[in-house]
C-alpha positions in Angstrom: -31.1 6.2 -14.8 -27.6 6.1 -15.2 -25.9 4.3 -17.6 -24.7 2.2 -14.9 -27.3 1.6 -13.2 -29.3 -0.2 -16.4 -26.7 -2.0 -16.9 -26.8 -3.1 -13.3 -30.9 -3.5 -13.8 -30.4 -5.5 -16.6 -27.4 -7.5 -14.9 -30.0 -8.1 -12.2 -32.9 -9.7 -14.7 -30.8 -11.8 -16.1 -29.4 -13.5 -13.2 -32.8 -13.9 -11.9 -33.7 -15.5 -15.2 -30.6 -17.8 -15.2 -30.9 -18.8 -11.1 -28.0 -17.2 -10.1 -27.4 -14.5 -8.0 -25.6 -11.0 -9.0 -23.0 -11.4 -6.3 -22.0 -14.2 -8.7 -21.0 -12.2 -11.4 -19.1 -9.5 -9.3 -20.7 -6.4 -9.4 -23.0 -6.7 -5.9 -21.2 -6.1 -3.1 -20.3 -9.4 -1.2 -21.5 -9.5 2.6 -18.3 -8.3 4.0 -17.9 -5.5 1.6 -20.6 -3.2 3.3 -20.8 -2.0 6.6 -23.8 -2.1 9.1 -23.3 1.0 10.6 -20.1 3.4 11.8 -18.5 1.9 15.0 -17.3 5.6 16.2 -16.7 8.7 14.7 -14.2 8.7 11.8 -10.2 9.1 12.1 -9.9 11.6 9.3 -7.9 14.3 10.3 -7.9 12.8 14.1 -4.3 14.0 15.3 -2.1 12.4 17.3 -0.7 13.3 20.8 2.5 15.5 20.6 5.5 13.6 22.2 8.9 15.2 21.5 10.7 11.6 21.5 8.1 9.4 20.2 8.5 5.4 21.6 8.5 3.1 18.8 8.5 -0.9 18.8 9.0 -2.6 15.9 8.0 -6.5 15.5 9.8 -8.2 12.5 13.8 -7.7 12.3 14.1 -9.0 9.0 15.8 -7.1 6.0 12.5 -4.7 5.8 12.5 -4.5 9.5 16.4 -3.5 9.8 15.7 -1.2 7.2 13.1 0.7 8.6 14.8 0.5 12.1 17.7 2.1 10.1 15.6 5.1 8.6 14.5 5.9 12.4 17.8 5.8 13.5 18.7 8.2 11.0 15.9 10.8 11.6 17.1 10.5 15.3 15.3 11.5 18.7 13.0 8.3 18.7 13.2 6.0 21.5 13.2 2.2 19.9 11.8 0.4 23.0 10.8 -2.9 21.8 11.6 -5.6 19.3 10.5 -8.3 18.6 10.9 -11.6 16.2 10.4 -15.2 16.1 14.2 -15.7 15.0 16.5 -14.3 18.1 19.5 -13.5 15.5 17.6 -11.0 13.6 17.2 -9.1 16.9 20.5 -9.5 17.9 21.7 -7.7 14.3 18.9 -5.0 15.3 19.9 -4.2 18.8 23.7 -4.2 17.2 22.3 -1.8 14.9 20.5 0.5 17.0 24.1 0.3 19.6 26.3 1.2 16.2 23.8 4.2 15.6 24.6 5.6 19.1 21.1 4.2 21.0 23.4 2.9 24.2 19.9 1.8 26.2 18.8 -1.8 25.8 15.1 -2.3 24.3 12.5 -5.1 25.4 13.4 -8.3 23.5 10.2 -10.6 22.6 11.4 -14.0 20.5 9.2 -16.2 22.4 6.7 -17.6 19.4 4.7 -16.3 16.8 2.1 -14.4 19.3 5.3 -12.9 21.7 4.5 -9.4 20.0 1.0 -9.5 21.9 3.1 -9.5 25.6 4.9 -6.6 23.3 1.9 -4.3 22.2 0.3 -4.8 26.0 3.8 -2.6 27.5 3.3 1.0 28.2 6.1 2.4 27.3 4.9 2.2 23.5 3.1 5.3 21.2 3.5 3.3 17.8 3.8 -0.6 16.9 5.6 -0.9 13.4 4.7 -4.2 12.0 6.9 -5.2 9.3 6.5 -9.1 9.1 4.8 -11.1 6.0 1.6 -10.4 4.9 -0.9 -13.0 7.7 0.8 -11.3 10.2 0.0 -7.7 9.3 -3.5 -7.7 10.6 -3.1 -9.5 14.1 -0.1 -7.3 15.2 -1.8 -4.0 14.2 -5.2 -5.4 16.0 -3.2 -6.1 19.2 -1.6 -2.9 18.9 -4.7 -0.6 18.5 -6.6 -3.0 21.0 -3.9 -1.9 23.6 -4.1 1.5 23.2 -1.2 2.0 20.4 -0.8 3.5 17.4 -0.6 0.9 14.8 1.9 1.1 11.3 2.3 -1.4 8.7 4.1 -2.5 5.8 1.8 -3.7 2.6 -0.7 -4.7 1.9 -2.4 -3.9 5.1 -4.6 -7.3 4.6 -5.7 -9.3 1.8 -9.4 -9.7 2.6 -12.0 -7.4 2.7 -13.3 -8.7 6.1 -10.1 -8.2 7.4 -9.8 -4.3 6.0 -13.1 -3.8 7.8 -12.1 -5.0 11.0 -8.9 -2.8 10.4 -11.0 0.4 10.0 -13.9 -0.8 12.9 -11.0 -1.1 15.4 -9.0 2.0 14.6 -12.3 3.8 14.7 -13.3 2.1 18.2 -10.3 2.5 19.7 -9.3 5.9 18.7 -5.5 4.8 17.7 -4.7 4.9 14.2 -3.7 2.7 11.7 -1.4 3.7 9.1 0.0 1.7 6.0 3.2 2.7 5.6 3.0 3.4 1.7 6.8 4.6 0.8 6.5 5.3 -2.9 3.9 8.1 -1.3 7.0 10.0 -0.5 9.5 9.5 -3.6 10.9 12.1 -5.2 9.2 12.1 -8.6 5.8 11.2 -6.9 5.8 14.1 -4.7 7.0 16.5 -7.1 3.7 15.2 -9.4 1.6 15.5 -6.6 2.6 19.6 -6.2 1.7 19.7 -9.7 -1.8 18.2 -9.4 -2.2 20.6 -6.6 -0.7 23.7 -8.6 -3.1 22.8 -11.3 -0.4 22.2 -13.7 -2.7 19.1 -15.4 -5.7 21.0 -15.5 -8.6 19.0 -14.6 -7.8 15.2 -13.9 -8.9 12.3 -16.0 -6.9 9.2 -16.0 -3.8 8.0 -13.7 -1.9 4.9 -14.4 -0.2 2.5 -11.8 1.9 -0.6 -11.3 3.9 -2.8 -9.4 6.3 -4.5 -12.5 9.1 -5.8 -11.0 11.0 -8.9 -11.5 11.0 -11.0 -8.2 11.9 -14.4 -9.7 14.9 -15.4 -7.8 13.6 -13.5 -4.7 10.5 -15.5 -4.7 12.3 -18.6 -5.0 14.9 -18.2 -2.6 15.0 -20.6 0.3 15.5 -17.7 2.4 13.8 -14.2 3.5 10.6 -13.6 1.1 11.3 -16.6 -0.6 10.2 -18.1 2.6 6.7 -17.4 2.5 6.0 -14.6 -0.8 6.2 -17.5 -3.2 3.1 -19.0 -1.7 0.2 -16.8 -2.3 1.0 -17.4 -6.3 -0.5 -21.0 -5.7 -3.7 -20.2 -4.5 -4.3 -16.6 -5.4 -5.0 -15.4 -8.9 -5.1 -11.3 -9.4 -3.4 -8.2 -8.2 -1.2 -9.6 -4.7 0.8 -6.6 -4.3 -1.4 -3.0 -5.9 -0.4 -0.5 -3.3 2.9 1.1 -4.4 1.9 1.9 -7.9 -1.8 3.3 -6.4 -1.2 5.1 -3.8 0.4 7.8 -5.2 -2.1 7.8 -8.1 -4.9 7.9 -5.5 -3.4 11.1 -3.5 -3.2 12.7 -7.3 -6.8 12.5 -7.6 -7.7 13.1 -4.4 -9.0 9.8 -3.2 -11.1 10.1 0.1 -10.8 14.1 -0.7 -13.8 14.5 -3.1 -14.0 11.1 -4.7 -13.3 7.6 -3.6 -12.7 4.1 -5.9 -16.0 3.0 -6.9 -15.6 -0.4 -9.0 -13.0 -2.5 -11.1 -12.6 -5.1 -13.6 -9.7 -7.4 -13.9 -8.2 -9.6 -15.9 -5.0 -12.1 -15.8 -2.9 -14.0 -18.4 -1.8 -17.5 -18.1 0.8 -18.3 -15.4 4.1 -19.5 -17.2 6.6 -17.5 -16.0 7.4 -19.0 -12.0 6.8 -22.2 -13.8 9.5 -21.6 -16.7 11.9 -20.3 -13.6 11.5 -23.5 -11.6 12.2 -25.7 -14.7 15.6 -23.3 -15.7 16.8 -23.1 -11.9 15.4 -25.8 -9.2 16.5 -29.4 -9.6 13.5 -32.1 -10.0 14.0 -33.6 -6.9 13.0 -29.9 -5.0 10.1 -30.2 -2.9 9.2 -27.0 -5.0 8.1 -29.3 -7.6 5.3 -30.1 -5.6 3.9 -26.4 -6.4 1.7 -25.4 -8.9 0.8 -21.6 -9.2 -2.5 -20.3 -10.0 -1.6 -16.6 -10.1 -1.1 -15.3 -13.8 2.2 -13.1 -14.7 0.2 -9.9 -15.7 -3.0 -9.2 -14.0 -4.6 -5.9 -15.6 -7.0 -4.0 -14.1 -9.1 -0.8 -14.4 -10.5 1.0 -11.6 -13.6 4.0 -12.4 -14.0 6.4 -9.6 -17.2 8.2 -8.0 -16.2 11.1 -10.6 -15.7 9.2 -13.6 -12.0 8.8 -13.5 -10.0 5.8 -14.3 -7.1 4.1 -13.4 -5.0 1.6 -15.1 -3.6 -0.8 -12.3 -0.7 -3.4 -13.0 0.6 -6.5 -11.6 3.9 -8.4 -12.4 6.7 -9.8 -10.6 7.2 -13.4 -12.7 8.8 -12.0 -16.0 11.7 -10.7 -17.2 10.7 -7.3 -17.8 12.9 -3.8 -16.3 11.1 -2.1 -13.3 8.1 0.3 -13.6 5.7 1.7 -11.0 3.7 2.9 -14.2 3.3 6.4 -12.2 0.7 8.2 -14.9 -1.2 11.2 -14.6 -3.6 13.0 -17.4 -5.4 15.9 -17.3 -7.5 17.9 -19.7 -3.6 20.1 -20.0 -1.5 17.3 -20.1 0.5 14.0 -18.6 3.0 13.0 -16.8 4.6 9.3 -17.2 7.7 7.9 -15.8 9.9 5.2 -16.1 11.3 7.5 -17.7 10.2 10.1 -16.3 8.5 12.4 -19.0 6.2 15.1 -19.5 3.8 17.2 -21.7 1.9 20.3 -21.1 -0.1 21.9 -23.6 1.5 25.5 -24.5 4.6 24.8 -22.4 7.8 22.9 -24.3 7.5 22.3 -27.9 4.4 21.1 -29.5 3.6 17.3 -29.7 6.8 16.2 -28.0 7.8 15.1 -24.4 10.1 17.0 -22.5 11.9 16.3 -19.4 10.7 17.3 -15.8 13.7 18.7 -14.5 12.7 22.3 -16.3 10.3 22.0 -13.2 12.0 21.1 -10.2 12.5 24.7 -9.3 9.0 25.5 -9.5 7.3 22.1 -8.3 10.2 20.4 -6.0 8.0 19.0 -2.4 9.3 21.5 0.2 10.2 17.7 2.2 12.9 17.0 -0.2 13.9 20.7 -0.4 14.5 20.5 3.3 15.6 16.9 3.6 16.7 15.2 0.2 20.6 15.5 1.4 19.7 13.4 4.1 17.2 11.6 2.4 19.3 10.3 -0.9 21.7 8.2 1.8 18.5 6.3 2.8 17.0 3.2 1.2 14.6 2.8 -1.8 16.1 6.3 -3.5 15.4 7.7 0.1 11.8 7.4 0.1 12.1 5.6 3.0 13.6 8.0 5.0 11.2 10.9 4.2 8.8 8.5 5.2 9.9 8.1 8.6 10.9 11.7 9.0 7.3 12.6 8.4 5.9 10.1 10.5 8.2 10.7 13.4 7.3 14.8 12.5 3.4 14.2 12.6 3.7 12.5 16.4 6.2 15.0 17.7 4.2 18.2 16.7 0.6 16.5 16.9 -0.2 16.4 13.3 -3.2 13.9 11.6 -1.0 11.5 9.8 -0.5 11.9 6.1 -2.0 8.5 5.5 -4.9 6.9 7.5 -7.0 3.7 7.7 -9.4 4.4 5.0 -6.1 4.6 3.0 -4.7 1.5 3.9 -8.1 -0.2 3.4 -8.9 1.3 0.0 -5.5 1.0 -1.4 -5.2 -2.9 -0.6 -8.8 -3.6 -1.7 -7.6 -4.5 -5.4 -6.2 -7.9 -4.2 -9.0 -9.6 -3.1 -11.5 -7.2 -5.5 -9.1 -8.7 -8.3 -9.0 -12.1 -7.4 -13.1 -12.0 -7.4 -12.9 -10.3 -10.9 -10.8 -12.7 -12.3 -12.8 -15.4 -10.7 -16.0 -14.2 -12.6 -15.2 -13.7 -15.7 -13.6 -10.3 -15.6 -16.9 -8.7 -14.3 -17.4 -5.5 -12.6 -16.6 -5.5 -8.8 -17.6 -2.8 -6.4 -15.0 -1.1 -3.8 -16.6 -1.0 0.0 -17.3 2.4 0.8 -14.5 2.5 3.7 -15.1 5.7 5.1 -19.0 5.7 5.0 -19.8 8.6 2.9 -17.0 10.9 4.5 -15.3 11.1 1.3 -17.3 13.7 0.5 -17.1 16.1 3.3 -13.3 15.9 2.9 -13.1 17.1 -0.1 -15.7 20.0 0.0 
């Protein structure tokens, strides 16, 4: 037996001896955290149909919306046909938008109610729904999307329950249409460049990768406006890791998650909650309804994630301090490691011994051949240009036919930490296991 699996024998006796049951202390897999059986056969690798001028909707105009609308505007020869949002202005600054960037035609307007985006995903004149409202909303759009015979994208976390992720990865299955997460940090700079040198073998064989989401969101949180509208509130009844797939999903595609190994368990731990608390008392008069609040999510949630292959990953949480920003972005390898924020690096035999050097001695060997052919354009683009590299290559995968980069096992894996950490945290830190998302596949993938 494994080492794991005593433990997991004697986890079992005990909890028979004490009358509880193991799904109690985390580490069995809750009932909708394994599947019955496959649906269909999987969407790895499942390309989509070629259309030169791919037809994009997009439901949710807000600042993320109008930004994204912007990046497809900029790759150019996309077709916007639809948009739709429960506040009429924010379409009106979108159509205005798409009319400044030279789109003359006038797309299908839905602002009828929260469920108008159904009457939108039921058109025909639609290859991909782009969802990029607050977090409940994710799931239903992309469900009525797919359901209709469209290819679904979505901002993250593609959903917050591990119910919901299964129904995600049943319905893309079923229906043949994928669903993607649309993951941007996938697609900086830094992170692709690391990821050429993972696949050049520059690390040697992988061991450890390191990931975060560290970012002060204080006064965006408390805003009576945009996120502050509705971000604020999963901090007073959800206690773990709301927000884990920036920092992992580059991380994941280093190691080659769903390409020879998969996420098999994690533990996780949070501090106290002060910091939202502290804010409010520094920044919201007492006679704010905001007083009413009272936030169960601690500042730092900390968690560690072991793989099918023995790998770990150190996976961050914090938006309620005053801290500078860090995605964490870690690699090791039997050679060497990568970190950034800064962005540093040490290989064994290369650079001077016991010392970090800089990664641009590199960029000639290692720069992504997308930001060779499209960083100029990219670097006038949002989030560093990320963003627009990520909709160039999604808008590049439909028009030639291509699998998508990133696919519903993805989206489903990547967002498991938040409700995996709230359970971990709600048991004492114990061991929680990842669903198995792609039922077994992992493995072919990456023979």
């Amino acid at each position: 037996m494994s080492d794991l699996s005593r433990r997991d024998l004697l986890k079992s006796v005990a909890a028979a001896s004490a009358g509880i049951g193991l799904a109690q202390l985390g580490f069995a897999a809750p009932a909708d955290a394994e599947p019955t059986a496959p649906v269909a056969e999987s969407m790895m690798g499942v390309r989509f149909e070629p259309r030169d001028v791919p037809r994009i909707a997009i439901v949710g105009t807000g600042l993320r919306g109008r930004s994204v609308l912007g990046e497809l505007l900029g790759v150019g020869n996309v077709r916007i046909t639809a948009l739709c949002d429960i506040v009429p202005e924010k379409v009106e600054m979108a159509k205005a938008q798409m009319k400044k960037a030279g789109h003359d035609y006038e797309p299908a307007v839905y602002t009828a109610g929260e469920h108008d985006f159904e009457k939108l995903c039921a058109r025909d004149d639609i290859d991909l729904v782009y969802t990029a409202t607050p977090w409940r909303w994710h799931v239903p759009v992309v469900l009525s999307a797919m359901r209709n015979g469209k290819h679904a994208a979505t901002e993250v976390p593609a959903a917050y329950t591990i119910e919901d992720l299964w129904t995600l990865v049943d319905t893309s299955e079923r229906t043949r249409r994928h669903c993607i997460m649309m993951e941007n940090c996938c697609y900086g700079y830094n992170e692709l460049m690391v990821l050429q040198m993972v696949r050049g073998g520059l690390f040697g064989e992988l061991k450890h990768g390191g990931a975060a989401y560290n970012h002060d969101l204080r006064s965006i949180l408390f805003e009576t406006k945009d996120e502050g509208l509705w971000r604020r509130a999963a901090h007073t009844n959800r206690n773990g890791n709301l927000y884990p797939t920036h920092g992992l999903g580059p991380v994941a595609r280093y190691l080659g998650i769903h390409s020879g190994d998969r996420f098999d368990y994690m533990v996780s731990v949070s501090t106290p909650e002060m910091g939202l608390t502290k804010w409010r008392a520094e920044h919201v008069p007492k006679d704010d309804p905001r007083w009413r609040e009272r936030y169960a999510c601690g500042d730092l949630n900390s968690s560690l994630i072991k793989t099918s292959r023995g790998r770990t990953i150190r996976l961050e949480h914090n938006v309620s301090s005053p801290r500078p920003y860090s995605r964490i972005n870690s690699i090791e390898g039997t050679n060497g490691l990568f970190e950034d924020y800064p962005p540093r690096i040490y290989i064994e035999g290369r650079g001077k011994n016991d010392t970090w050097a800089t990664i641009d001695t590199y960029r000639d060997e290692f720069e992504h051949p997308w930001w060779k052919q499209q960083g100029e354009r990219a670097r006038t683009g949002g989030h560093g240009g990320m963003d627009f590299i990520m909709a160039w290559r999604l808008v590049e995968c439909i028009r030639q036919g291509l699998a998508p980069d990133l696919d519903v096992y993805d989206a489903a894996a990547w967002s498991a930490p938040g409700p995996l950490s709230e359970r971990s945290v709600a048991t004492g830190s114990a061991p929680v296991k990842f669903p198995d998302f792609t039922r077994g596949k992992w493995r072919a993938k990456g023979e």
